[in-house]
MINUMI-890184 format. One record per residue: residue number from 1; residue in three letters; x, y, z of N, C-alpha, C in turn. Coordinates in nm, 3 decimals, m for minus. Each point is the difference from the previous one (the first is absolute). Layout:
% MINUMI-890184
NUM:ALA:X:Y:Z:X:Y:Z:X:Y:Z .
...
This chain:
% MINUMI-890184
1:UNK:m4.691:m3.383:3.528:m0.021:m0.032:0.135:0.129:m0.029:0.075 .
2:UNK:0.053:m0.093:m0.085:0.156:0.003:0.091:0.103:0.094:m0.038 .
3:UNK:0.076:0.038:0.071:0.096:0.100:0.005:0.145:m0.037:m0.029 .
4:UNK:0.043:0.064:m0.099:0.127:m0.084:m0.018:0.109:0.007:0.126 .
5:UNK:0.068:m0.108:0.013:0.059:0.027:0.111:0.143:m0.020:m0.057 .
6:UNK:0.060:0.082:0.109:0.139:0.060:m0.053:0.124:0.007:0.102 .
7:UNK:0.139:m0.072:m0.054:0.086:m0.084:0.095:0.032:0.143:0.076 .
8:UNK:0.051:m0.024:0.119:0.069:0.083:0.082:0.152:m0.057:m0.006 .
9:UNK:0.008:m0.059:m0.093:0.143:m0.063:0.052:0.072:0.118:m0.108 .
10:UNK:m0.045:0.089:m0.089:0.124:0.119:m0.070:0.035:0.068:0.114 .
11:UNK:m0.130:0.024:0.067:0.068:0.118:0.064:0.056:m0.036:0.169 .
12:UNK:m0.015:m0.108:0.024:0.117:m0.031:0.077:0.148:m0.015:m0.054 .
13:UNK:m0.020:m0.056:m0.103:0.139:0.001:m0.071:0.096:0.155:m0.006 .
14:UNK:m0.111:0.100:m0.035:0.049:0.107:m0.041:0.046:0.058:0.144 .
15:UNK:m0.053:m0.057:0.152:0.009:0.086:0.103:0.138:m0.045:0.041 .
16:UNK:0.018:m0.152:m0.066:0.106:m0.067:0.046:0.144:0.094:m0.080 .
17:UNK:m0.030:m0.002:m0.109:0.118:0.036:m0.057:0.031:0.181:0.055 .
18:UNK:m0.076:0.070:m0.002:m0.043:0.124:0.100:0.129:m0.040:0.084 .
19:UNK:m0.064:m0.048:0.069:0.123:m0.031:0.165:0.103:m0.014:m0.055 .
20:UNK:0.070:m0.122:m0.081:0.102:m0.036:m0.048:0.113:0.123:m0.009 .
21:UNK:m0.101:0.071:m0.106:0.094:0.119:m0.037:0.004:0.100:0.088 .
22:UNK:m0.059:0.038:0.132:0.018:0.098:0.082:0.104:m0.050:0.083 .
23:UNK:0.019:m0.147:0.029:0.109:m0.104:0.082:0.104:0.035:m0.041 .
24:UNK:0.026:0.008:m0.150:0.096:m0.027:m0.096:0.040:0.180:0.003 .
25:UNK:m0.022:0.082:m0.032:m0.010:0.151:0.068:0.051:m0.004:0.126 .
26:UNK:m0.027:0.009:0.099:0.021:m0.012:0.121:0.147:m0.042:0.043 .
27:UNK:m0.011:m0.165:m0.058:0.178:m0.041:m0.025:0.124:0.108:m0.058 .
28:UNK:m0.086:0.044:m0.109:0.122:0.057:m0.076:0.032:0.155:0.087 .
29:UNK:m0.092:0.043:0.047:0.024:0.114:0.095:0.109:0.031:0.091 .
30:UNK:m0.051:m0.188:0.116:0.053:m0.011:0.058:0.152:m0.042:m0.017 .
31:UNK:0.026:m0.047:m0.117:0.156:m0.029:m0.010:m0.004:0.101:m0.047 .
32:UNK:m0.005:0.145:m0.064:0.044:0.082:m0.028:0.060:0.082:0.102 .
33:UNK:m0.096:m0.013:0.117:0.047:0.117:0.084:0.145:m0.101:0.072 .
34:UNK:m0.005:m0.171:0.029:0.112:m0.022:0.056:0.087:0.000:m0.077 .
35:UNK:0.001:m0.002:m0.113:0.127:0.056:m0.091:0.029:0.141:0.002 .
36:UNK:m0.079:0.092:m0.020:0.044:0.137:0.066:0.104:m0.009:0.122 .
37:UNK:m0.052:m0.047:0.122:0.038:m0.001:0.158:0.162:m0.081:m0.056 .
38:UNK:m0.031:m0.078:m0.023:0.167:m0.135:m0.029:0.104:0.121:m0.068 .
39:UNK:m0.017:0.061:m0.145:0.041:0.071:0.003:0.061:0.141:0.030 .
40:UNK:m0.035:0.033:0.040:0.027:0.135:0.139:0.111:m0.064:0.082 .
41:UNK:m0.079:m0.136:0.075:0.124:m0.029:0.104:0.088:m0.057:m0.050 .
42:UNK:0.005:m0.042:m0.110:0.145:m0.065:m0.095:0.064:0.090:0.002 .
43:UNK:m0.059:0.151:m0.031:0.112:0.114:m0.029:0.035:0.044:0.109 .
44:UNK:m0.069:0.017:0.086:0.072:0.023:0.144:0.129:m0.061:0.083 .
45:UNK:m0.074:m0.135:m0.056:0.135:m0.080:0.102:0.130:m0.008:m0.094 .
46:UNK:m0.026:0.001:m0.158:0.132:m0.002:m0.093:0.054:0.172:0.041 .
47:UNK:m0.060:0.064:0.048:0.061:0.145:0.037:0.056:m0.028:0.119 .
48:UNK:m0.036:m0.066:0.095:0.035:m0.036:0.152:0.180:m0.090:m0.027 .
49:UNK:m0.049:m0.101:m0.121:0.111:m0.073:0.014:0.122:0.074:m0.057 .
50:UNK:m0.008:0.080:m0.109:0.098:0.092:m0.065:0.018:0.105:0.142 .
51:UNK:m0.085:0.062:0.108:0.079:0.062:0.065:0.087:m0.060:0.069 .
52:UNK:m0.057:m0.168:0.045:0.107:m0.083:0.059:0.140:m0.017:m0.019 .
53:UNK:0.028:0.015:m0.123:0.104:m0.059:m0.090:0.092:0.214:m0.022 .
54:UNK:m0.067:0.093:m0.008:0.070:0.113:0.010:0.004:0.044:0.190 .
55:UNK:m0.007:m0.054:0.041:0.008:0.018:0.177:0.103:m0.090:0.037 .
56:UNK:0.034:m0.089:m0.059:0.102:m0.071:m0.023:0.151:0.016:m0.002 .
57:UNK:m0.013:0.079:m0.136:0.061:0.104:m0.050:0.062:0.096:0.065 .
58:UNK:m0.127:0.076:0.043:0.100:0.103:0.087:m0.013:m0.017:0.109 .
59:UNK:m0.005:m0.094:0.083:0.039:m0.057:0.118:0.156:m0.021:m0.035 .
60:UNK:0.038:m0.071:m0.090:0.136:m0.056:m0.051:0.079:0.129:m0.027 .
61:UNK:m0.046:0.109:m0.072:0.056:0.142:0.019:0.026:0.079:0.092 .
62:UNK:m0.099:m0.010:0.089:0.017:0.047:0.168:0.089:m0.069:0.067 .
63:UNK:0.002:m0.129:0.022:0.083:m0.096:0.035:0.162:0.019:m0.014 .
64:UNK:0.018:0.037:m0.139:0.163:m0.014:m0.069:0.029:0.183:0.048 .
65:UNK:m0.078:0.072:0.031:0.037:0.148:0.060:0.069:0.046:0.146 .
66:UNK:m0.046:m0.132:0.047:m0.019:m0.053:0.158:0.213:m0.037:0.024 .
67:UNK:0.093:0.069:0.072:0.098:m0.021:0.050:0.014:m0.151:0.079 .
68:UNK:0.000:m0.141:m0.024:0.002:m0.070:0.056:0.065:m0.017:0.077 .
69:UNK:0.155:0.069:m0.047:0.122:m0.030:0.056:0.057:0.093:0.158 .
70:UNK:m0.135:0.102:m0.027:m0.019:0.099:0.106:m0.062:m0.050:0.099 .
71:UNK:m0.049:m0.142:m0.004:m0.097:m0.030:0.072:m0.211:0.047:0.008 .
72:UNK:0.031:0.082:m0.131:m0.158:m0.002:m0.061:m0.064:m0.077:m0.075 .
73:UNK:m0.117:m0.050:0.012:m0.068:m0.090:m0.079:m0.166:0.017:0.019 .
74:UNK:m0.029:0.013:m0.115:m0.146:m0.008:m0.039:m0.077:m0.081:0.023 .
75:UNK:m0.082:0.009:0.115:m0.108:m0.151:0.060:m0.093:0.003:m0.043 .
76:UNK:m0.090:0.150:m0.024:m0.133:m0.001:m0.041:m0.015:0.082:m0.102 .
77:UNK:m0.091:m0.005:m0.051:m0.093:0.123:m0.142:m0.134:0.013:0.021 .
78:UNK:m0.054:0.094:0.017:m0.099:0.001:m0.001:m0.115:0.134:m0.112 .
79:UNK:m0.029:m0.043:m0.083:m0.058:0.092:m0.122:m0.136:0.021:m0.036 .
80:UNK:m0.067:0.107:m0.006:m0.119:0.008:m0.011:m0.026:0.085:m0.202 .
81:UNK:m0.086:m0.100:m0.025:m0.037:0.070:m0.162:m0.095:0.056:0.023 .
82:UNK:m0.033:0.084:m0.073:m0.084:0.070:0.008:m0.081:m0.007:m0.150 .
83:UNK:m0.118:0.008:m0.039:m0.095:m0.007:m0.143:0.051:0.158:m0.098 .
84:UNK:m0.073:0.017:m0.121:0.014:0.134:m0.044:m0.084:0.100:0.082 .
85:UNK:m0.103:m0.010:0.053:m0.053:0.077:0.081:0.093:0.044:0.168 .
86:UNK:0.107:m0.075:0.035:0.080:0.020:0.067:m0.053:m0.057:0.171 .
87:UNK:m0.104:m0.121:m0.046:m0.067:m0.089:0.146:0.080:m0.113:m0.013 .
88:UNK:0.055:0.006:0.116:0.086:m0.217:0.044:m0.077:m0.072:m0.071 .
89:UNK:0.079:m0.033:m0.093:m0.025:m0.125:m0.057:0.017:m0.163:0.030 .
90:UNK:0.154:m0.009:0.018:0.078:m0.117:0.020:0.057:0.054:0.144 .
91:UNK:m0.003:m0.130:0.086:0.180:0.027:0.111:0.087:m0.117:m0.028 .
92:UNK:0.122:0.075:m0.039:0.118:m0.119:m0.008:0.061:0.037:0.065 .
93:UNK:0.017:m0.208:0.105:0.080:0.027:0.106:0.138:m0.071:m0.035 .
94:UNK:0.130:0.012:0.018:0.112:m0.080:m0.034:0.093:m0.043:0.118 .
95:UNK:0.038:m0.114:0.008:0.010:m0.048:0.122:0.209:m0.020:m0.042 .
96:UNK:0.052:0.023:0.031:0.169:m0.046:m0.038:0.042:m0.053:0.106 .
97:UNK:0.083:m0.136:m0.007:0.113:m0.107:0.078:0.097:m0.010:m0.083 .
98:UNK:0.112:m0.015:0.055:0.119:m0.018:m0.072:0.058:m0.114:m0.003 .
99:UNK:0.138:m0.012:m0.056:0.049:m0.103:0.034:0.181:0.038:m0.090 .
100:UNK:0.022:0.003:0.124:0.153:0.107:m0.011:0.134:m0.099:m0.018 .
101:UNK:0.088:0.088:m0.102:0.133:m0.091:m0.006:0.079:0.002:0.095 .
102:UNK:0.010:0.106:0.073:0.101:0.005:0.113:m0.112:0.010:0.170 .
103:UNK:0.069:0.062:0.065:m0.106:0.042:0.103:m0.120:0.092:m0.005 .
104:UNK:m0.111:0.000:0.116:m0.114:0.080:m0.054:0.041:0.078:0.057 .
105:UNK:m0.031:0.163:m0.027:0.023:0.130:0.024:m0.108:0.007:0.143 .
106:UNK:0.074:0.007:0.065:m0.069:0.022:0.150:m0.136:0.145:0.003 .
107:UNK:m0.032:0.060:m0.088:m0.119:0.022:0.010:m0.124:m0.063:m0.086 .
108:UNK:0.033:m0.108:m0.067:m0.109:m0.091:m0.031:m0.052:m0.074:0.089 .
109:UNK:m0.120:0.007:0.037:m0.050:m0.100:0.098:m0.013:m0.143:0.023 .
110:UNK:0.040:m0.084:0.105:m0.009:m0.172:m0.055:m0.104:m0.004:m0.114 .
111:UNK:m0.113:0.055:0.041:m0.092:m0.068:m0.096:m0.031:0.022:m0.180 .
112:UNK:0.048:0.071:m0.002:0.083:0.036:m0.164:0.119:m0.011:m0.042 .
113:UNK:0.043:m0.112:0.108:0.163:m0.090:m0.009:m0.041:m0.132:m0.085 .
114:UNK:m0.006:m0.052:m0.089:m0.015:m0.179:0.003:0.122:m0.014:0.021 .
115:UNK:0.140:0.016:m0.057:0.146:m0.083:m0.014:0.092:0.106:0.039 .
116:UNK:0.110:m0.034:0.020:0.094:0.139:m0.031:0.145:m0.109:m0.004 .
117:UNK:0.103:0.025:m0.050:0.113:m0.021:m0.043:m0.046:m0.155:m0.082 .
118:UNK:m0.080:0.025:m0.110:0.008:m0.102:m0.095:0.104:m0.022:m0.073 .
119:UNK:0.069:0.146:m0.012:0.098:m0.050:m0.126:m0.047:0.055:m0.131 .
120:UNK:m0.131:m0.031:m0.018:m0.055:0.035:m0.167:0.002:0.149:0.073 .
121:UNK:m0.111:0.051:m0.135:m0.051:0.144:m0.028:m0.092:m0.012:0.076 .
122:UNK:0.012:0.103:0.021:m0.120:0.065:0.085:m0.148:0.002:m0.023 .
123:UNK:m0.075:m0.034:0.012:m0.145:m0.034:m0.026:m0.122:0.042:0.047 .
124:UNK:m0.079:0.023:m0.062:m0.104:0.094:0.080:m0.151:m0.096:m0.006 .
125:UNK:m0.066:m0.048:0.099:m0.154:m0.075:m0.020:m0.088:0.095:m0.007 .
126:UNK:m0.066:0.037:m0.040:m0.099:0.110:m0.028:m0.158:m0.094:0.041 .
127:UNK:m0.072:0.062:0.064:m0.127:m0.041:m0.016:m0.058:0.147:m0.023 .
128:UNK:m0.094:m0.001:m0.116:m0.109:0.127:m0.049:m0.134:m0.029:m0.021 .
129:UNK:m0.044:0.052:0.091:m0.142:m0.012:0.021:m0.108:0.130:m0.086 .
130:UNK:m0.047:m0.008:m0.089:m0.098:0.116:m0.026:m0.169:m0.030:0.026 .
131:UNK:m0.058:0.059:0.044:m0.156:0.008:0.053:m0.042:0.122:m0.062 .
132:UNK:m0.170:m0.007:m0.050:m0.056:0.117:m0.030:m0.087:0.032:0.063 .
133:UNK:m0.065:0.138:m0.029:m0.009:0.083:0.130:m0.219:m0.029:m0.058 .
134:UNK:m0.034:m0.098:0.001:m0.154:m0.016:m0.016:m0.001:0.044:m0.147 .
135:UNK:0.062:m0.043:m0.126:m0.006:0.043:m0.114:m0.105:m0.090:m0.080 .
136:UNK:m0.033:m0.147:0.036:m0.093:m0.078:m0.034:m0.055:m0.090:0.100 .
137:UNK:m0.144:m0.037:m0.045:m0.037:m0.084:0.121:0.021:m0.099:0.040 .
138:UNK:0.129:m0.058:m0.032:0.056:m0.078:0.085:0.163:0.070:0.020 .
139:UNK:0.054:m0.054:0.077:0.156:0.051:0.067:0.069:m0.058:m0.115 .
140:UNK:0.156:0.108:m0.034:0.051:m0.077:m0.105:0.093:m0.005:0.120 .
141:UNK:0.124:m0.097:0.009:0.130:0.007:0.060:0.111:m0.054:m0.060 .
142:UNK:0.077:0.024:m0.060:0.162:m0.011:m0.041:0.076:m0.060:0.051 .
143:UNK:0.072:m0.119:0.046:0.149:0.043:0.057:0.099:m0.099:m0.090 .
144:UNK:0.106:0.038:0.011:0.075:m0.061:m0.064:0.186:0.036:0.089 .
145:UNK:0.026:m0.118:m0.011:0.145:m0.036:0.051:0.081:m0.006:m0.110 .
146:UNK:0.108:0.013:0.026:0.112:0.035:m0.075:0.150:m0.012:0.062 .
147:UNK:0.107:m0.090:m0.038:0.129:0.062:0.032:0.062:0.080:m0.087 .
148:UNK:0.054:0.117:0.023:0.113:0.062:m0.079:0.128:0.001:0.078 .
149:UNK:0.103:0.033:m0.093:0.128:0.011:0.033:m0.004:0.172:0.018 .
150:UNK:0.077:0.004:0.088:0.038:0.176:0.061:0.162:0.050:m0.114 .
């Protein structure tokens, strides 16, 4: 006559742990894909910063080509990379001020003058800016300052 009666509490248990592990799924997904994304833009911007550091470079090569004594001097750079598919990648912009041992060569402009008859060597402030051209979804940007000697 009576009916055995029978807990419901397994199979809440079982619905509970159910969830748990679809939660627990879900998590691991989701840090998978932001570890995907983190990495990508790690490699991007360590590519951004190495072009920083070779724009540098041959800014400082362009620079030392430059007749100072002629009154020429190198104010700007401006460089576009391009990917292997051959689409803008990066723009590096390079910004040069000097700072001269004797007088400044009258076609440098005040504003890429800081000093002139210091006495020392000749010196170059570099600011290099690199930006990419929508390569990840967020903006990477570069810049980096630098003095060199000319």
């Amino acid at each position: 006559m009576y009916g055995t009666k029978r807990s419901a509490f397994a199979m809440i248990l079982a619905i509970f742990i159910v969830v748990l592990v679809a939660l627990g799924g879900v998590m691991l997904l989701s840090n998978a894909s932001t570890g995907a994304k983190s990495i990508g833009d790690n490699y991007l911007r360590a590519q951004a910063e190495l072009l920083a550091m070779s724009a540098t470079e041959f800014a400082v090569m362009r620079a030392q080509g430059f007749d100072i004594s002629a009154g020429n001097c190198l104010e700007n750079l401006n460089i576009t990379v391009n990917d292997a598919a051959g689409a803008p990648a990066y723009d590096v912009s390079v910004s040069l001020a000097y700072s001269f041992r004797g007088a400044a060569p009258s076609n440098c402009t005040a504003a890429h003058v800081l000093a002139s008859g210091t006495g020392k060597d000749t010196m170059i402030l570099m600011d290099v800016s690199v930006e990419d051209h929508n390569l990840s979804t967020e903006s990477i940007r570069v810049h980096k300052r630098s003095w060199q000697k000319l």
